[in-house]
C-alpha positions as CSV (number, residue, x, y, z in Angstrom):
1,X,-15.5,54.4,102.6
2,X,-13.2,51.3,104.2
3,X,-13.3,51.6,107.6
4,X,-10.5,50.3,109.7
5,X,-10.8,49.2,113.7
6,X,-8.1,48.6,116.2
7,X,-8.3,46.0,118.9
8,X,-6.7,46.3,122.0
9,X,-6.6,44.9,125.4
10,X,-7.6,46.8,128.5
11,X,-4.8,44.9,131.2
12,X,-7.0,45.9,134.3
13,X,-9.8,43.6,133.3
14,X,-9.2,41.9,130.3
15,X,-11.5,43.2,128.3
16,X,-11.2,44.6,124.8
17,X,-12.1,47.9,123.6
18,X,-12.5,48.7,120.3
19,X,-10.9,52.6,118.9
20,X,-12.8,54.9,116.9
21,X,-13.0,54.2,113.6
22,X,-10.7,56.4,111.0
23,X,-9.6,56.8,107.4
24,X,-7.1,54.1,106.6
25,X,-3.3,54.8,107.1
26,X,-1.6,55.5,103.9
27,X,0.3,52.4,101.9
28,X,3.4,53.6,100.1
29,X,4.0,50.8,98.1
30,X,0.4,49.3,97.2
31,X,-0.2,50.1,93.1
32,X,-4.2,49.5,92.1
33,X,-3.5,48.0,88.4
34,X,-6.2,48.7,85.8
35,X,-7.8,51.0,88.7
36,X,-10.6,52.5,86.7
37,X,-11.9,49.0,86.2
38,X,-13.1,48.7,90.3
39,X,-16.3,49.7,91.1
40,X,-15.3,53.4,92.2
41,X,-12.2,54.2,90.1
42,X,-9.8,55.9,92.5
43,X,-12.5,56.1,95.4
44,X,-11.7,52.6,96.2
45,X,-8.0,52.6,96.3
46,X,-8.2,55.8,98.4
47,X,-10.6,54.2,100.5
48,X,-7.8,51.2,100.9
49,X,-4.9,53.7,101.6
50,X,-3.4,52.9,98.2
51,X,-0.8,55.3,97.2
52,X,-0.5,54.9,93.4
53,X,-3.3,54.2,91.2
54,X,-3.2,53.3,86.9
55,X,-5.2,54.6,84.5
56,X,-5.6,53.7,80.6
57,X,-6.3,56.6,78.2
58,X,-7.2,57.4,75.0
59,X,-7.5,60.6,73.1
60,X,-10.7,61.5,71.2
61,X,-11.1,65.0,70.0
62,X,-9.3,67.0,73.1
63,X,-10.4,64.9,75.8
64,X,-8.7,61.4,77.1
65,X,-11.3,58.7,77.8
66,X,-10.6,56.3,80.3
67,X,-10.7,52.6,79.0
68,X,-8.7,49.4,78.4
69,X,-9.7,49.4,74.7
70,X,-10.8,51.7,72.2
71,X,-14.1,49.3,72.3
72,X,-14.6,50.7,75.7
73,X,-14.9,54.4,75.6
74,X,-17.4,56.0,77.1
75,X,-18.0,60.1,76.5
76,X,-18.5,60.1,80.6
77,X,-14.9,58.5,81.4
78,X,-12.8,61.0,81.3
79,X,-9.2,61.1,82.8
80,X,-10.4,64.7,83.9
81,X,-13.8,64.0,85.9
82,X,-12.4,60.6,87.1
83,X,-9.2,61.7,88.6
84,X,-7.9,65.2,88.5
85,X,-10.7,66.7,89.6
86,X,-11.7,64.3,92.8
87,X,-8.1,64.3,93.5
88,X,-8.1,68.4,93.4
89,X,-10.6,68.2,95.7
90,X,-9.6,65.7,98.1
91,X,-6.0,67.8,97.7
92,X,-7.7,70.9,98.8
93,X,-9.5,69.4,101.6
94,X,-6.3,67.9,103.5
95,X,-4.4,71.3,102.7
96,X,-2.6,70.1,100.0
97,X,-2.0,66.5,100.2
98,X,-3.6,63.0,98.9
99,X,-3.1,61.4,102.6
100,X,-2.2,63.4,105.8
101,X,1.2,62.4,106.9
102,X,2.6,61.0,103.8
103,X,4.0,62.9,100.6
104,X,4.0,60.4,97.5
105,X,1.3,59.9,95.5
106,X,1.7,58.4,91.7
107,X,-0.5,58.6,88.7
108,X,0.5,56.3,86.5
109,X,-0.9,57.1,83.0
110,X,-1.0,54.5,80.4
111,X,-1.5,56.1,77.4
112,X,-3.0,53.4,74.6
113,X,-2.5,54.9,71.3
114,X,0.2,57.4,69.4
115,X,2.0,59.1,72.6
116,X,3.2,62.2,70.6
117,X,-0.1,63.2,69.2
118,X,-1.0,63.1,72.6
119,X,1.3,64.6,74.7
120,X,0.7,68.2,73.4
121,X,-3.1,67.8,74.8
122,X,-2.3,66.1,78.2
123,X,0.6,68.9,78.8
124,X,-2.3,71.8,78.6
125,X,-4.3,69.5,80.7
126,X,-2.1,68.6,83.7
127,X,-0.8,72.2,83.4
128,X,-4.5,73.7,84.3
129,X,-3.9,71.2,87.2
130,X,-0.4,72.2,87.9
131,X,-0.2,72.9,91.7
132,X,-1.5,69.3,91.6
133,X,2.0,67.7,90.3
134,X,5.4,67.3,90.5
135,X,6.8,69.6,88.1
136,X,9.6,70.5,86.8
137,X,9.9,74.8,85.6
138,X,13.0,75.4,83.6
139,X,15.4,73.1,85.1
140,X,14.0,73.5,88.9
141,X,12.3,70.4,90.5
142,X,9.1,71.8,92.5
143,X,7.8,68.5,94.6
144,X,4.0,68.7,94.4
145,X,1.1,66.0,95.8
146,X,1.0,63.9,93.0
147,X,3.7,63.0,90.3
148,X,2.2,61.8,87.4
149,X,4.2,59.3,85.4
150,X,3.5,58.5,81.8
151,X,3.7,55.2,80.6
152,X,2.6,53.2,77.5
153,X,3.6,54.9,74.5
154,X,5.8,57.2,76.1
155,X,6.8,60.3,74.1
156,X,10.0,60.6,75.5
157,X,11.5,62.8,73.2
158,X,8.8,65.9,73.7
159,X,8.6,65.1,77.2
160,X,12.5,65.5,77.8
161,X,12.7,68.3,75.7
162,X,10.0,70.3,77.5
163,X,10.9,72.7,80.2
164,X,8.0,73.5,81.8
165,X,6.7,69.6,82.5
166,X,4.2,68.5,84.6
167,X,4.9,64.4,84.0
168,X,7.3,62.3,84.3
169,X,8.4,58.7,82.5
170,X,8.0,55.0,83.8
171,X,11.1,53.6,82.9
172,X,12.3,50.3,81.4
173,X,15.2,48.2,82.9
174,X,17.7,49.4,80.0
175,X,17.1,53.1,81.4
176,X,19.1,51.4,85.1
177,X,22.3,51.8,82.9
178,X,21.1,55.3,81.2
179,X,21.9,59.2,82.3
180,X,17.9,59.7,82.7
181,X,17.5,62.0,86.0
182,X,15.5,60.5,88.5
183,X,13.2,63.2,88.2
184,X,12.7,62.6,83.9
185,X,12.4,58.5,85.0
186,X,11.4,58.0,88.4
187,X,10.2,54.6,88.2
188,X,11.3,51.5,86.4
189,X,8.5,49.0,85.1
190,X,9.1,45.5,83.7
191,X,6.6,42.4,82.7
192,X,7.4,39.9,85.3
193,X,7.5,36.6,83.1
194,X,10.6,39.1,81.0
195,X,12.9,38.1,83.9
196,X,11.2,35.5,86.4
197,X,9.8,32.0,85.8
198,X,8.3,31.2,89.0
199,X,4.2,31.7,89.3
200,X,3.7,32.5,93.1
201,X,3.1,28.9,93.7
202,X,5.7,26.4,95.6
203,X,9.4,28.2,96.8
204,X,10.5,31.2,95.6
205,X,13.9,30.1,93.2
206,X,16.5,31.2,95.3
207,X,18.2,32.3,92.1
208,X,15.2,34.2,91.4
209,X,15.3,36.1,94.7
210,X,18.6,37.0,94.2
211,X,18.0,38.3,90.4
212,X,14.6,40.4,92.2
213,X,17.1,41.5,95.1
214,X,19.2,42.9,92.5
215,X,17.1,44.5,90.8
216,X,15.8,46.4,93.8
217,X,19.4,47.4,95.2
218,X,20.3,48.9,91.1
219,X,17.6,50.6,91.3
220,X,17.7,52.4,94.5
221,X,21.2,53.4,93.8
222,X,19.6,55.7,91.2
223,X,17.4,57.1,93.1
224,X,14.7,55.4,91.3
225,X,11.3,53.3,92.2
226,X,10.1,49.4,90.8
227,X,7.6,48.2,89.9
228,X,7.1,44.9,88.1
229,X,3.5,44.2,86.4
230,X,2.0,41.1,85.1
231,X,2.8,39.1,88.9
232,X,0.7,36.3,89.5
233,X,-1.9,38.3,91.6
234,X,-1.6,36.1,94.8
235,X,-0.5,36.6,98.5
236,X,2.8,34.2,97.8
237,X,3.9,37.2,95.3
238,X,3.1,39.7,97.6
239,X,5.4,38.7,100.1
240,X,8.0,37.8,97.5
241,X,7.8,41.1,96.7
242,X,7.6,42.8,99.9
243,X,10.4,40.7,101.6
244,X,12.6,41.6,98.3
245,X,12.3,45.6,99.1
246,X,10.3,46.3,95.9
247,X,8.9,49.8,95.5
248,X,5.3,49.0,94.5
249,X,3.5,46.1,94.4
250,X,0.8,45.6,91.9
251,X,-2.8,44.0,92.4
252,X,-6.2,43.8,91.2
253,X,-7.1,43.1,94.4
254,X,-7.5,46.1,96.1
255,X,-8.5,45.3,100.1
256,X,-6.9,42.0,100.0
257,X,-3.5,43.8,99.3
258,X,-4.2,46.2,101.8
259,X,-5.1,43.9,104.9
260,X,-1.7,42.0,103.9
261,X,0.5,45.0,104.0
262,X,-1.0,46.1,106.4
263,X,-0.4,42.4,108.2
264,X,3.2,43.1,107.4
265,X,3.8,46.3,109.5
């Protein structure tokens, strides 16, 4: 586990003394991309304090491997053993949350082929982890530790229709001028290069900030989240980002996000 140590001076003499070492604080908007390609899917962003981790599935018979291609699949990988499970776990050992002290947690699920064949199988799934998620029973909302939000092909039509659901959508920025609840699309998810030319390098376009400041303040006003993936993967983007108010920054970077949010506080 990432360990982080604070510094701090000791007036009377000058000296420094170092404070026992803890689990890192939790980071709202950091977003592992791709997360189950690190070294220890989900372990790692944890470890970091991220609060929202991606992960690519596939079905196969009635399980969902975990892979960026169908080339990739591995019987082992499973969306089950690699993250509901350790985050069942880690749920139960902090009575009931992902971090202490903070309530969000997203699982963004990317699913990679036909979303309607494989929404019926993921629905029995995340429903024998229910207490895990963010649900919503016959028209209630019931705020749980983790909201899992389906992205890729999105089967939005069995999803909407289903009252007893234990998912939610990722959005698109049409869906801004929509009726969607904020509890059916909760965040909002766009290719970068779809409405920004610059590439993290030299000024930020102050026509550009202005667009990404927009974007933030439309989509705040409906009570939703954004995200935008496909950003140059650099610390100039970050603080783009982060100084425009947008919900979660993406990286495949996992500690070198964290020490520069963290730098930001």
């Amino acid at each position: 586990m990432a360990l982080f140590v604070s510094v701090i001076p000791v007036t009377s003499c000058g000296e420094q003394v170092k404070v026992p070492p803890g689990p890192p604080s939790p980071l709202l908007r950091a977003h592992a991309h791709n997360d189950y390609l690190n070294k220890r899917p989900l372990l790692d962003a944890l470890d970091q304090g991220f609060c929202s981790v991606e992960v690519d599935i596939f079905l196969r018979g009635q399980k969902f491997h975990v892979a960026h291609t169908r080339f990739g699949i591995r019987k082992d990988r499973t969306l089950e053993e690699m993250y509901l499970k350790p985050l069942a776990e880690r749920i139960k050992r902090n009575k009931g949350v992902v971090f202490p002290g903070q309530k969000r947690f997203i699982l963004l699920i990317d699913i990679k082929d036909d979303g309607d064949e494989a929404y019926p199988v993921l629905d029995r799934l995340l429903t024998r982890y229910g207490s895990l998620f963010t649900a919503v029973l016959h028209g209630e909302h019931r705020p749980g530790p983790v909201t899992a939000i389906l992205s890729g092909a999105r089967p939005r039509d069995l999803v909407e229709k289903d009252h007893t659901r234990y998912c939610a959508l990722d959005g698109r920025p049409g869906d801004l001028g929509g009726t969607a609840a904020p509890d059916l699309i909760p965040l909002i998810s766009d290719k970068w290069s779809n409405h920004f030319k610059w590439r993290g390098r030299g000024p930020f376009p102050p026509e550009e900030r202005q667009r990404l400041e927009e974007f933030v303040k439309r989509t705040r006003k409906q009570g939703r989240i954004l995200r935008f993936w496909a950003v140059p993967d650099r610390m100039e983007s970050w603080k783009a980002l982060h100084e425009s108010g947008v919900d979660l920054i993406n990286t495949d970077k996992l500690e070198e996000l964290s020490l520069f949010l963290r730098s930001q506080r």
